[in-house]
C-alpha positions as CSV (number, residue, x, y, z in Angstrom):
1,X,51.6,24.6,2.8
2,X,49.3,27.2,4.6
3,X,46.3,26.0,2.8
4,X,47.2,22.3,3.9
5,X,47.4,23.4,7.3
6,X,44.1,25.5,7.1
7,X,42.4,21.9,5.8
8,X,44.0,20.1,8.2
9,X,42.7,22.8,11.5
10,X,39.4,22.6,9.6
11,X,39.0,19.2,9.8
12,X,39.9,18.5,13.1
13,X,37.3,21.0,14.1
14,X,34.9,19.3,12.2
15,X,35.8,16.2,14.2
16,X,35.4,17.8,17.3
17,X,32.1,19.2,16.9
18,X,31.0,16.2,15.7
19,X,32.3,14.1,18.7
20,X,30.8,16.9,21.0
21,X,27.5,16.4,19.2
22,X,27.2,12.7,19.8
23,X,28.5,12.9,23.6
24,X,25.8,15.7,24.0
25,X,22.9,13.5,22.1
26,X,23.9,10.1,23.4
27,X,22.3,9.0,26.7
28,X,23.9,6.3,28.7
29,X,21.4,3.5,30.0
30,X,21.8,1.1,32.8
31,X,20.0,-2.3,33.2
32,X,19.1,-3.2,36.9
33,X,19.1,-7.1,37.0
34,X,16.8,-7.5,40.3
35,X,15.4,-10.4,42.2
36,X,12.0,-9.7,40.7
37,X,13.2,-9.1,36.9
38,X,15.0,-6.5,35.1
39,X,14.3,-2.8,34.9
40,X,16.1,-0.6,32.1
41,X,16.6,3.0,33.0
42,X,18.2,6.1,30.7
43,X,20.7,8.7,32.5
44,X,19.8,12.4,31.5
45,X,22.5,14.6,29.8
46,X,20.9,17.3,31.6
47,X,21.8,16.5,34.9
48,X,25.7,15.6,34.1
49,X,27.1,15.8,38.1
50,X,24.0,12.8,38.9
51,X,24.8,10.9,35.5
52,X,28.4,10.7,36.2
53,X,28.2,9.8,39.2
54,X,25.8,6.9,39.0
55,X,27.7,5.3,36.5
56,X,30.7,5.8,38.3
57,X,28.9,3.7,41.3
58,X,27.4,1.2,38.5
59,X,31.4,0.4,37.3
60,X,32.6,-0.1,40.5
61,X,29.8,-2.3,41.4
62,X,29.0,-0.6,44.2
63,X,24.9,-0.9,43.7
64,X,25.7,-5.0,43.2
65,X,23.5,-6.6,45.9
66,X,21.7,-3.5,47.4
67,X,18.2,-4.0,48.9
68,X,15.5,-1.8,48.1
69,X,15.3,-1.1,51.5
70,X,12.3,1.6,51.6
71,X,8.5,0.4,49.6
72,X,5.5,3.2,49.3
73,X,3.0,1.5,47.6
74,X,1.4,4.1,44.5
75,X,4.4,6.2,45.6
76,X,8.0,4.6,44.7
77,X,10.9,2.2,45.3
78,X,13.9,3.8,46.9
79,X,17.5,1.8,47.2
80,X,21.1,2.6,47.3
81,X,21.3,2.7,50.9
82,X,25.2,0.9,50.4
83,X,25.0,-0.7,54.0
84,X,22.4,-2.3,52.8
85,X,24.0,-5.8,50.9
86,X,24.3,-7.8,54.1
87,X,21.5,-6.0,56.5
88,X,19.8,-8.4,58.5
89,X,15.8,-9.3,59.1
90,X,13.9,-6.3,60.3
91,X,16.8,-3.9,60.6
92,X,16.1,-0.2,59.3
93,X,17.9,1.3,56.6
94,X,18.5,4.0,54.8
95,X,20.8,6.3,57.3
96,X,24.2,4.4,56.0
97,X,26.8,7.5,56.5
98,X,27.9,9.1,53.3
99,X,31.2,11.1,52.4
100,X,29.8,13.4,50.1
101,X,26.7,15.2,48.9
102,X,25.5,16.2,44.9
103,X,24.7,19.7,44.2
104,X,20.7,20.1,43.0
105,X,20.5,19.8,39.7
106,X,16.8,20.1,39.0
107,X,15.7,21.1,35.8
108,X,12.0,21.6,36.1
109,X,9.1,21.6,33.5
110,X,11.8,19.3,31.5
111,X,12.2,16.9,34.0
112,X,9.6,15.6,35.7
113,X,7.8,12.8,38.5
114,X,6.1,11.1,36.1
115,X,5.7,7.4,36.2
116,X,9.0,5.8,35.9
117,X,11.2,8.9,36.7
118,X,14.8,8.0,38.4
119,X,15.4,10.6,41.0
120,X,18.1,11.4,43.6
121,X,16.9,11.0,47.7
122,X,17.8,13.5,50.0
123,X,17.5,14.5,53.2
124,X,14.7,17.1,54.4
125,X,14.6,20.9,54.1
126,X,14.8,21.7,57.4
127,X,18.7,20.1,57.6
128,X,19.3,20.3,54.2
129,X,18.0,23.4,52.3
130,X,19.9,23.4,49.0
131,X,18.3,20.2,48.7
132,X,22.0,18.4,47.7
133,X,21.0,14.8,46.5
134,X,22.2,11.6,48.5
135,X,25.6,10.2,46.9
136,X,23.9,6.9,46.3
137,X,20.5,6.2,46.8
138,X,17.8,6.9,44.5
139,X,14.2,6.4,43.6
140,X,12.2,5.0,40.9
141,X,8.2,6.8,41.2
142,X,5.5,4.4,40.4
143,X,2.5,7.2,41.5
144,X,-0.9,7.7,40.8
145,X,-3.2,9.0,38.0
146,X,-4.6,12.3,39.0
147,X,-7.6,14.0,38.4
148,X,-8.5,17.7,38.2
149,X,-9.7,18.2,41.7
150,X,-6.6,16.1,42.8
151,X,-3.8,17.8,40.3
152,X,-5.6,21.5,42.1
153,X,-4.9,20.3,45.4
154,X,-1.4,19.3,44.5
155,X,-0.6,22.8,43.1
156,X,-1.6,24.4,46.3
157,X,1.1,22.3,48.3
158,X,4.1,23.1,45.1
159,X,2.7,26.5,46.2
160,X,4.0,26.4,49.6
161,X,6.8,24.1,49.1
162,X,8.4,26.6,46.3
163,X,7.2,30.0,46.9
164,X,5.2,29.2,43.8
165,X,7.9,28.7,41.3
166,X,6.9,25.5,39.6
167,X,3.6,25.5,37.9
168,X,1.9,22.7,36.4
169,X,1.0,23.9,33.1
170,X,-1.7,22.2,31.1
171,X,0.4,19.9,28.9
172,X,2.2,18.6,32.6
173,X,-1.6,17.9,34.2
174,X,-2.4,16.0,30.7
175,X,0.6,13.8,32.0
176,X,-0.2,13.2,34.8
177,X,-3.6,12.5,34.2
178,X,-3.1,9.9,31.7
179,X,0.7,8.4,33.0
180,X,0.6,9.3,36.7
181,X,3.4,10.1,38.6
182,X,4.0,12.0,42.2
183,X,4.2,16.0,41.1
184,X,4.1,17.1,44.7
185,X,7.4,16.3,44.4
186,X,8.4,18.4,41.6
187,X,11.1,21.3,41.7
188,X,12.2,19.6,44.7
189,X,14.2,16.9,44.0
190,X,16.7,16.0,41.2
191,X,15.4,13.2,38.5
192,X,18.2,12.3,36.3
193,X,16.6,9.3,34.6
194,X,13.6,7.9,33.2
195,X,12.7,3.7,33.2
196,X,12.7,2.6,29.5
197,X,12.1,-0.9,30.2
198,X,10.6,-2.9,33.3
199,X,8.0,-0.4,34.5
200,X,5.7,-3.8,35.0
201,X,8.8,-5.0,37.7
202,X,8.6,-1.6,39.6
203,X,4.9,-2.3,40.0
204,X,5.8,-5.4,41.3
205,X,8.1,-4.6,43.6
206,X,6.0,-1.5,44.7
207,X,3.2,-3.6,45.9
208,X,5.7,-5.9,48.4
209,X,4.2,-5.9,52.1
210,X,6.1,-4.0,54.0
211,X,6.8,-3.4,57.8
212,X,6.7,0.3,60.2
213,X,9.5,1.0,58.4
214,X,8.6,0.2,55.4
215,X,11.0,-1.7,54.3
216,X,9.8,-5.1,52.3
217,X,9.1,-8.3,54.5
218,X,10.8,-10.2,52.1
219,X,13.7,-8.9,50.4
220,X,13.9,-7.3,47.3
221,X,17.9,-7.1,46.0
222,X,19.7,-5.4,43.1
223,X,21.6,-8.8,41.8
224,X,23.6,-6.4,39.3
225,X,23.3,-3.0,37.9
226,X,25.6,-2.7,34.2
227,X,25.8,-0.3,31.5
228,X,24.8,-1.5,28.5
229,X,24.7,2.0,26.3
């Protein structure tokens, strides 16, 4: 009877291990059915508070028929301002009140701004110096390629932005040399996903004329966001 019990213990274990495993190795993704076509995007394990929390937003459908409300053109798309859905011609966005914050979660060399990086907005350091993400929106980095003299340039400023902590090593220059990204931004902000599939609508929608504001002329809408892994 003991030894029954002992193979019965043992092989709920086993089950358990192995259902930790695949929750720790699978990697949700989320398809973002836009106006301009479809970009697929991959939610990081290692940033769990930002992962659960976007797909709790994606379920409730509370990113269905959000603008992208703010365009930098080789720089990124930003949306998820939820006042967004029924704003009118011309009127700024982005400062819809939220009821809660995220704590940081950057997890830098492994997570970086290179091209096609999902990453949480946030307000500025001055207000804001634990640099807590926004509860909803987030930004998709199109970038640049950089060269030497640029990437040197760009280390000076990570220099004074984080007391020198993050270093580009030469493996992360190599990246964004030959991807591109926006690096200045690194250590700085959380990214918590990474575009599998529509990196050609981002460039699309990152090269809409904009106004002061910067907010597209014409509007650019997420039709639907859904999980599909």
């Amino acid at each position: 009877m003991k030894k029954l019990l002992y193979s019965l213990l043992l092989t709920l274990v086993v089950a358990n291990v192995q259902a930790q495993s695949l929750t720790d190795t699978l990697r949700h993704e989320v398809l973002l059915e836009t106006d301009s076509g479809n970009i697929l995007i991959q939610l990081y394990n290692e940033t769990p508070r930002h992962r659960d929390n976007f797909l709790k937003l994606v379920r409730s459908g509370a990113y269905d028929g959000v603008l992208f409300h703010r365009i930098v053109k080789d720089f990124m798309i930003q949306t998820g301002d939820l006042g967004s859905k029924n704003a009118k011609p011309g009127e700024a966005l982005g400062d819809t009140p939220e009821t809660y914050s995220l704590p940081a979660e950057i997890n830098y060399p492994k997570l970086l701004h290179r091209r096609g990086a999902v990453a949480a907005a946030r307000e500025g350091d001055d207000v804001n110096p634990k640099r807590e993400s926004s509860a909803s929106q987030f930004y998709i980095v199109w970038g640049t390629k950089f060269s030497d003299g640029q990437l040197d340039k760009t280390q000076e400023r990570l220099n004074a932005h984080t007391d020198s902590m993050v270093q580009m090593t030469p493996e992360i220059r190599k990246m964004y040399k030959e991807i591109g990204g926006t690096p200045h931004l690194d250590g700085q902000y959380t990214v918590f996903g990474q575009v599998l599939d529509g990196l050609d609508v981002v460039d699309r929608i990152q090269k809409q004329p904009t106004d002061d504001k910067e907010r597209p002329l014409a509007d650019v809408r997420i039709r639907k966001a859904i999980i599909v892994k």
